[in-house]
C-alpha positions in Angstrom: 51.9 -6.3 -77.9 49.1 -7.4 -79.7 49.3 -8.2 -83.5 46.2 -8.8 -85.9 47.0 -9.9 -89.4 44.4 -9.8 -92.4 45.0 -10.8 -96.0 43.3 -9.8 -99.4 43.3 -12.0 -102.0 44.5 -14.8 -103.5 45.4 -18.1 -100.8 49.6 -17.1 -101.4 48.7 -14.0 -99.6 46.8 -16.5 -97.0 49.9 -18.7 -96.8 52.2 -15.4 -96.0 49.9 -14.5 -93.2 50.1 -17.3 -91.9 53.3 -17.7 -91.3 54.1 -13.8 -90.2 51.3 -15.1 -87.2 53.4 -17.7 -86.2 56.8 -15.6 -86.4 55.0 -13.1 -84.4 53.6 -15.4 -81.6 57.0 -17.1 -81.4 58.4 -14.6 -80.0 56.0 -13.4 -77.7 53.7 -11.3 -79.3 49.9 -12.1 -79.2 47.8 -12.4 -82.0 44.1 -11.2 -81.8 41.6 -11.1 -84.2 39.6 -8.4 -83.0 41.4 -5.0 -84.7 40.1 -2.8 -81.4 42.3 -5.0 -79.1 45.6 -4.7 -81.5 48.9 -2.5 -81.3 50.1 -3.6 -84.9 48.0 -4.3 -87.9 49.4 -6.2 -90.1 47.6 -6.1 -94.1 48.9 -8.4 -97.0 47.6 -6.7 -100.2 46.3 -7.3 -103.9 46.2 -6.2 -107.1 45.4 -8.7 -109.2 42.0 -6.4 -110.9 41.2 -2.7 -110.3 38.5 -4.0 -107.5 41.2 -5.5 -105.8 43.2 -2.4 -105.6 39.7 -0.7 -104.8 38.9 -2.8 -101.7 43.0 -2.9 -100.3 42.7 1.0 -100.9 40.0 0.6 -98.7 41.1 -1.6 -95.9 44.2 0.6 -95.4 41.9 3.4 -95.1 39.3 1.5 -92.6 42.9 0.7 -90.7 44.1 3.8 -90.5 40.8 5.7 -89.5 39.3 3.4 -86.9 43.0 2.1 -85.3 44.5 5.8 -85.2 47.0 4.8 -81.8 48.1 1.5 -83.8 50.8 1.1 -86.2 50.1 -0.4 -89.5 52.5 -2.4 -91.9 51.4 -2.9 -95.3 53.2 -5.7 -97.7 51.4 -7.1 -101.0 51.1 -6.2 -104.4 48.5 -3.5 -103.8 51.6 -1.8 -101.5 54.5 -2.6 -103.6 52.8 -1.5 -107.1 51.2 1.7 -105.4 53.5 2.6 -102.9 53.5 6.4 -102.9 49.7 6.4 -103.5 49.7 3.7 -99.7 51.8 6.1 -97.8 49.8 8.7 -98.7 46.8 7.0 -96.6 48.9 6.9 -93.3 50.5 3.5 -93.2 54.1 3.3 -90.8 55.9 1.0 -93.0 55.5 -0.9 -96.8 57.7 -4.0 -96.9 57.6 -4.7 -100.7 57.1 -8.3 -102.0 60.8 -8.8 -102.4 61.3 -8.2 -98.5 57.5 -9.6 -96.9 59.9 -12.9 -96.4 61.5 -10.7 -93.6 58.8 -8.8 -92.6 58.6 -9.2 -89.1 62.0 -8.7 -88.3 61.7 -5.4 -90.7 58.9 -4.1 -88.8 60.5 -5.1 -85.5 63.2 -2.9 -86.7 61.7 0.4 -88.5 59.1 0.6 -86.3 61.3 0.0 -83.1 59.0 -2.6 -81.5 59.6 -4.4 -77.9 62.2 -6.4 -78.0 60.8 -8.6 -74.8 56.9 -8.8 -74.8 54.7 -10.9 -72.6 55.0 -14.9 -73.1 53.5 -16.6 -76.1 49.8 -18.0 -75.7 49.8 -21.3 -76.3 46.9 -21.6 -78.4 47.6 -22.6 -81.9 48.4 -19.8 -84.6 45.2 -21.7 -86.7 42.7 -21.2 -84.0 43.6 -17.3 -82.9 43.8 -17.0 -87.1 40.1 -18.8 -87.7 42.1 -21.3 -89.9 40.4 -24.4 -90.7 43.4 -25.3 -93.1 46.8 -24.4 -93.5 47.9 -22.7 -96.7 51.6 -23.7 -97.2 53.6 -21.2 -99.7 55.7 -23.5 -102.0 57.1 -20.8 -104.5 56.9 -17.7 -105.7 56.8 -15.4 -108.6 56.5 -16.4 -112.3 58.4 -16.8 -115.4 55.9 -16.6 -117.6 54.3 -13.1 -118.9 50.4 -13.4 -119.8 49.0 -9.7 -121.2 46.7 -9.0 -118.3 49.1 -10.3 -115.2 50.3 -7.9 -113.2 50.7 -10.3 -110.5 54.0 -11.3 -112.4 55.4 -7.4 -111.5 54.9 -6.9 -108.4 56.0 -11.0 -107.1 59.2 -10.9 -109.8 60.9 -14.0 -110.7 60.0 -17.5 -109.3 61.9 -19.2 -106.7 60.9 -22.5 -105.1 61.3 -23.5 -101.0 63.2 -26.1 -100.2 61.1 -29.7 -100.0 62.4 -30.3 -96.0 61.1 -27.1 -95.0 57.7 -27.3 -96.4 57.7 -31.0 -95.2 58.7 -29.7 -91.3 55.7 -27.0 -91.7 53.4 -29.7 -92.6 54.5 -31.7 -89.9 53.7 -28.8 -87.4 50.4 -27.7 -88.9 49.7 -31.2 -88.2 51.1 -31.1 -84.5 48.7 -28.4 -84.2 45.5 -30.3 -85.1 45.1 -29.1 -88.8 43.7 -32.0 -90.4 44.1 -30.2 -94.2 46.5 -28.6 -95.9 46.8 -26.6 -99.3 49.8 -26.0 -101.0 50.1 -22.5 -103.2 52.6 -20.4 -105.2 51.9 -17.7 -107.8 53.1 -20.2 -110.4 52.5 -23.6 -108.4 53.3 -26.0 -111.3 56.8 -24.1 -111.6 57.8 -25.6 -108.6 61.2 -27.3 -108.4 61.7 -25.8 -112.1 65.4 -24.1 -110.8 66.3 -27.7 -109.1 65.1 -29.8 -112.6 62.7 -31.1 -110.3 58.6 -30.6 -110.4 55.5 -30.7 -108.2 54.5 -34.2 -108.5 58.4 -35.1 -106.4 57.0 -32.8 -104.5 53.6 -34.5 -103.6 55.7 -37.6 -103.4 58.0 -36.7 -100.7 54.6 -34.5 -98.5 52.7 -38.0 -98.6 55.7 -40.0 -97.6 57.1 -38.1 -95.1 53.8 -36.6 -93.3 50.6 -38.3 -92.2 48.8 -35.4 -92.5 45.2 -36.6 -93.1 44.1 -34.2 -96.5 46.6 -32.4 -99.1 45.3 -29.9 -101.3 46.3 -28.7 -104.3 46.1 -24.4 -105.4 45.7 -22.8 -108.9 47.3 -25.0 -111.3 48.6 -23.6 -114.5 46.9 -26.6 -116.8 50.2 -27.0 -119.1 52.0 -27.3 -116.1 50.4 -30.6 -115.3 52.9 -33.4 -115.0 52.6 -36.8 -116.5 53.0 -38.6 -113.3 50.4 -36.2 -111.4 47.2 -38.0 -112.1 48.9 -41.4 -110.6 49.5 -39.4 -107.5 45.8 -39.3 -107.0 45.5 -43.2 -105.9 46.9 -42.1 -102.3 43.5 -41.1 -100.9 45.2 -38.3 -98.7 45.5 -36.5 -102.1 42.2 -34.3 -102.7 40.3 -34.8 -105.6 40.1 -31.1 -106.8 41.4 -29.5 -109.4 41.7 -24.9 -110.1 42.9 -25.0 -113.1 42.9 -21.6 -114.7 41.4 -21.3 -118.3 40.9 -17.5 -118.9 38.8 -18.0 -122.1 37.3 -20.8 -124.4 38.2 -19.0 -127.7 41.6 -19.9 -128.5 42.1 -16.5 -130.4 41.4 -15.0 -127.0 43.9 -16.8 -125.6 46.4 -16.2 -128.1 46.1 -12.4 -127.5 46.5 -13.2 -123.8 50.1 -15.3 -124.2 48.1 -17.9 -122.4 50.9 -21.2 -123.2 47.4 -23.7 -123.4 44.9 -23.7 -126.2 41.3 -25.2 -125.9 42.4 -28.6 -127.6 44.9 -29.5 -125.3 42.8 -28.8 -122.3 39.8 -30.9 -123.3 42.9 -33.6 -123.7 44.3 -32.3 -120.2 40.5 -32.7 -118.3 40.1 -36.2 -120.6 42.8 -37.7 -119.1 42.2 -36.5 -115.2 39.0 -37.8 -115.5 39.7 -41.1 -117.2 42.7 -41.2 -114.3 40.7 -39.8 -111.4 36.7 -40.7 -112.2 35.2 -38.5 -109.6 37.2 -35.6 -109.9 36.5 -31.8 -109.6 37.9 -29.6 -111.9 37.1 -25.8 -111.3 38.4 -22.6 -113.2 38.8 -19.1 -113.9 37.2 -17.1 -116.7 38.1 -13.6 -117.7 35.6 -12.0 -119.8 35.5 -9.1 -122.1 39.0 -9.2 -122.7 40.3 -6.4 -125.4 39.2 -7.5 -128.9 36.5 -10.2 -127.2 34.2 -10.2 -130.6 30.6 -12.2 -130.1 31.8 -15.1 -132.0 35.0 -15.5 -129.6 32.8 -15.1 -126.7 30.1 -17.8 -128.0 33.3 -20.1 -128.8 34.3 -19.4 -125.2 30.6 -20.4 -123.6 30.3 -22.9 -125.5 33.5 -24.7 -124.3 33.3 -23.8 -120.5 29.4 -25.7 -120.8 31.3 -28.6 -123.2 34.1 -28.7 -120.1 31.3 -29.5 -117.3 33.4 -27.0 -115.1 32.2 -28.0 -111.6 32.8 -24.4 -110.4 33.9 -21.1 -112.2 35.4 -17.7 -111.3 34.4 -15.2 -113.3 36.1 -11.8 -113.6 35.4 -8.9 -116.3 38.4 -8.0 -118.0 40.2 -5.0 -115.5 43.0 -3.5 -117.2 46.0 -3.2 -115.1 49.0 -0.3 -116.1 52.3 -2.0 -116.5 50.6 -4.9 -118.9 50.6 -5.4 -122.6 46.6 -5.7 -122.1 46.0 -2.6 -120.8 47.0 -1.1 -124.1 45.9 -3.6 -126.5 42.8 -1.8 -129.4 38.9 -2.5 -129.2 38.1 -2.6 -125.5 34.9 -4.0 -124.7 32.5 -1.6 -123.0 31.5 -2.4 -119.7 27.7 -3.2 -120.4 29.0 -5.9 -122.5 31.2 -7.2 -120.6 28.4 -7.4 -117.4 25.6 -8.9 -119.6 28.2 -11.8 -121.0 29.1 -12.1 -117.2 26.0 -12.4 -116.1 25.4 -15.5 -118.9 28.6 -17.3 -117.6 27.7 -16.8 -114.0 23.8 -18.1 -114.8 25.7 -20.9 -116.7 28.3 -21.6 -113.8 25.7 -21.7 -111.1 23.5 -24.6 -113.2 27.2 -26.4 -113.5 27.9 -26.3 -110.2 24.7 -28.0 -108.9 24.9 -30.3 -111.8 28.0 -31.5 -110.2 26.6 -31.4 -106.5 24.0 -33.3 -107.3 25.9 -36.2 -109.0 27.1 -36.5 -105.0 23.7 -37.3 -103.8 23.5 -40.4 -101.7 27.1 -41.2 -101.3 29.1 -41.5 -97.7 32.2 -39.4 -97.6 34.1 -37.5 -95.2 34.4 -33.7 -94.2 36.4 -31.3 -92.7 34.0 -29.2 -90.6 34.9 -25.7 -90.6 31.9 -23.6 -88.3 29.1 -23.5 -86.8 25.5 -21.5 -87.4 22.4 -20.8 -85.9 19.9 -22.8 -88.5 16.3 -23.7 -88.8 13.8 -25.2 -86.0 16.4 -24.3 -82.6 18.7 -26.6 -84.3 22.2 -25.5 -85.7 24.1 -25.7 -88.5 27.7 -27.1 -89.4 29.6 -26.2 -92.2 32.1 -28.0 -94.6 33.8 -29.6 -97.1 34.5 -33.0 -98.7 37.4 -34.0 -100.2 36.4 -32.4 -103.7 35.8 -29.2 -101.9 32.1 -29.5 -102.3 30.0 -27.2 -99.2 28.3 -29.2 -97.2 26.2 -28.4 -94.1 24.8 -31.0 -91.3 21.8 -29.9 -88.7 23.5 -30.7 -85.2 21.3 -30.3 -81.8 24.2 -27.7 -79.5 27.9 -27.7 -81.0 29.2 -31.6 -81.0 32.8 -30.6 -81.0 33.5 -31.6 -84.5 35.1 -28.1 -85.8 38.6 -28.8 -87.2 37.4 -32.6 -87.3 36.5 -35.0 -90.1 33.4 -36.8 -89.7 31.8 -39.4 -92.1 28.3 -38.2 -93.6 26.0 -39.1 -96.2 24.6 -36.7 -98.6 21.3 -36.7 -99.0 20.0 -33.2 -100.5 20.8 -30.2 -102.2 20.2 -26.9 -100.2 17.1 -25.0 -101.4 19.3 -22.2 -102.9 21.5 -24.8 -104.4 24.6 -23.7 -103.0 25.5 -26.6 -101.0 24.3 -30.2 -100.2 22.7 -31.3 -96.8 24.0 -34.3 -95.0 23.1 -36.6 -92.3 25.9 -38.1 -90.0 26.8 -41.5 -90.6 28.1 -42.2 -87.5 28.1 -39.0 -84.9 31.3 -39.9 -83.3 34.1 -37.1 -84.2 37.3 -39.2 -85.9 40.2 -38.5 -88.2 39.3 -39.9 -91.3 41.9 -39.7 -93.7 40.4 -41.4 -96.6 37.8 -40.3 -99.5 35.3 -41.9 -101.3 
């Protein structure tokens, strides 16, 4: 049987995809990425704003429509939040968040698949999955209960994996040629919080007991931050990028959003990583228009994203979500307001960003090269990232082999659009590099 898995959302959902793929090939079943070939298609949901239900509502429908003869499992929040309204649109099985940690076997089960298929390819889970990194699921859920999160519903208390088992998936990722890994949770910095442990033991153990050559960090509540974190940062193999979720720069904003972090402490937080680790990229999330959002509060909040020199920002109107204290919360803000001030934080993001990728030009660092596209002049073009997840892209005569590499480059431009910087090679042998600069 042929399997093909697709996730929507956040890099957790990633992470569980991942590793449904390599239960699935394990015991024989092929995973294709091509949806005509497949038997089973597999979707990992999310709900996290009304587009997000919007476009999973979607993909189950595209699924279901185009792939009539193959069965189709649905897990995620957009499935476990909405279930009735999912099996209306002719999925064979939901396997709720509480049960997507047994998926495969469920579905095996319910939907009384072979028992013996064909032999296992052995081409690596990464490659069939396009991966250029691994995604590593640490923990889940969340004890905390911001107004607009309904993420916190449908993934239900946190609970941490146990340090030897992330270390021994690490170690195979490796095996397998991935030269990065990120590590992700719904509430990340809660890991280890059941065990009186915390992330930074974590890190420790991951860089003493791999040699995996890049270790990234997911969203990072920023009060979660331990003390002993930005130390961390002097092993090289530890990225230099930080998504640390803000959600507004008016702390009477955040107040009405439970946020646990006011505007004071995080210019203190992004003082002291900065002070601890110089070149450092710190991005973050901005919601916008939430209930109440007056145009002082929303001048406060602009005015501290620019004072932050974000190098990156996601920025999401306010989406009410049922089942949250937000959605019922008085003075909404009406939807032309909340586009115009996102179009003013995206204009002010975008300026941010290449203020950042241009404080890169003329350094030598390494990257992780991810694809390959046709470019300008018969030449092509590579794609990818340095250690502070800045885009790069390289003009290469044929391919040179270096996808899933790292390669030493110098950057030398910015991208006429401004989206990336341009590189030359420094030396145009492919090599594991597992330093940063």
């Amino acid at each position: 049987m042929r399997v093909h898995l697709k996730a929507l959302g956040c890099r957790l959902n990633e992470a569980e995809l991942e590793s449904w793929a390599r239960q699935w090939q394990s015991l024989g079943y092929r995973i294709v990425a091509d949806t005509d070939q497949a038997d089973l298609v597999v979707l990992n949901s999310c709900a996290v704003t009304g587009d997000a239900v919007r476009k999973s509502r979607q993909l189950v429908r595209k699924a279901a429509r185009e792939h009539p003869r193959a069965k189709l499992v649905l897990s995620g929040c957009y499935g476990t939040l909405n279930r009735a309204e999912a099996e209306a649109l002719g999925v064979d099985l939901i396997v709720a968040n509480a049960d997507k940690h047994h998926l495969v076997s469920i579905a095996q089960r319910e939907l009384e698949l072979p028992a013996a298929p064909e032999a296992a390819p052995s081409q690596a889970v990464w490659v069939r999955l396009g991966r250029h990194r691994a995604f590593i699921k640490v923990q889940d859920g969340c004890r905390h209960r911001c107004t607009y999160c309904i993420v916190t519903v449908a993934r239900g208390e946190e609970r941490s994996r146990d340090p030897s088992a992330i270390i021994d998936e690490i170690n195979a990722a490796h095996a397998e040629g991935i030269q990065e890994v990120v590590l992700t949770g719904v509430h990340l910095g809660g890991y280890g919080n059941e065990w009186g442990t915390d992330l930074s033991d974590l890190l420790t153990r991951i860089l003493a007991e791999t040699t995996i050559p890049r270790l990234r960090l997911g969203s990072l509540e920023p009060w979660d931050i331990p003390e002993s974190l930005p130390d961390l940062f002097e092993n090289r193999r530890l990225m230099p990028h930080l998504h640390l979720p803000l959600q507004s720069g008016s702390d009477r904003v955040l107040k009405r959003m439970a946020r646990r972090c006011r505007t004071a402490h995080f210019a203190r937080l992004m003082a002291r990583l900065r002070r601890a680790v110089p070149d450092i990229n710190i991005t973050t999330d901005i919601i916008v228009g939430f209930p109440g959002e007056t145009e002082t509060e929303w001048a406060e909040s602009l005015a501290f994203v620019e004072r932050m020199q974000f190098g990156g920002l996601h920025v999401f109107p306010f989406s009410p979500r049922a089942g949250t204290v937000a959605a019922g919360l008085p003075n909404p803000v009406p939807d032309g307001v909340k586009q115009a001030r996102s179009r003013v934080l995206r204009q002010l993001a975008e300026r941010l960003k290449q203020q950042t990728l241009r404080a890169f030009l003329g350094r030598e660092c390494p990257v992780l090269w991810e694809g390959l596209r046709p470019g300008p002049n018969g030449k092509n073009q590579l794609f990818g990232y340095t250690p502070h997840y800045l885009k790069v892209a390289m003009a290469v005569d044929g391919d040179p082999g270096l996808s899933y590499r790292i390669s030493e480059v110098r950057l030398v431009r910015l991208a006429e659009d401004g989206d990336y910087l341009v590189a030359l090679p420094v030396d145009r042998a492919s090599a594991r590099h597992p330093s940063r600069t």
